[in-house]
C-alpha angles and dihedrals in degrees: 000000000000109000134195120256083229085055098047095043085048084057109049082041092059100041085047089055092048092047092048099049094048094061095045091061088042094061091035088059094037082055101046091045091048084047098052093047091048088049092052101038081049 
């Protein structure tokens, strides 16, 4: 299971996009929703 340093770079890339992403979209939607409560409760 030898694998190629180009591999192995396009994968931690990948796996760091996906990571990145995801949590992008997390704090987007924990913010939306914050906003939206502070908004009602306002």
């Amino acid at each position: 299971m030898i694998r190629k340093p180009r591999e192995i770079t396009v994968l931690l890339g990948w796996r760091f996009t996906v990571r990145y992403v995801f949590t992008m979209y997390f704090f987007r939607l924990i913010s939306s929703i914050s906003l939206s409560i502070t908004v009602r409760t306002i």
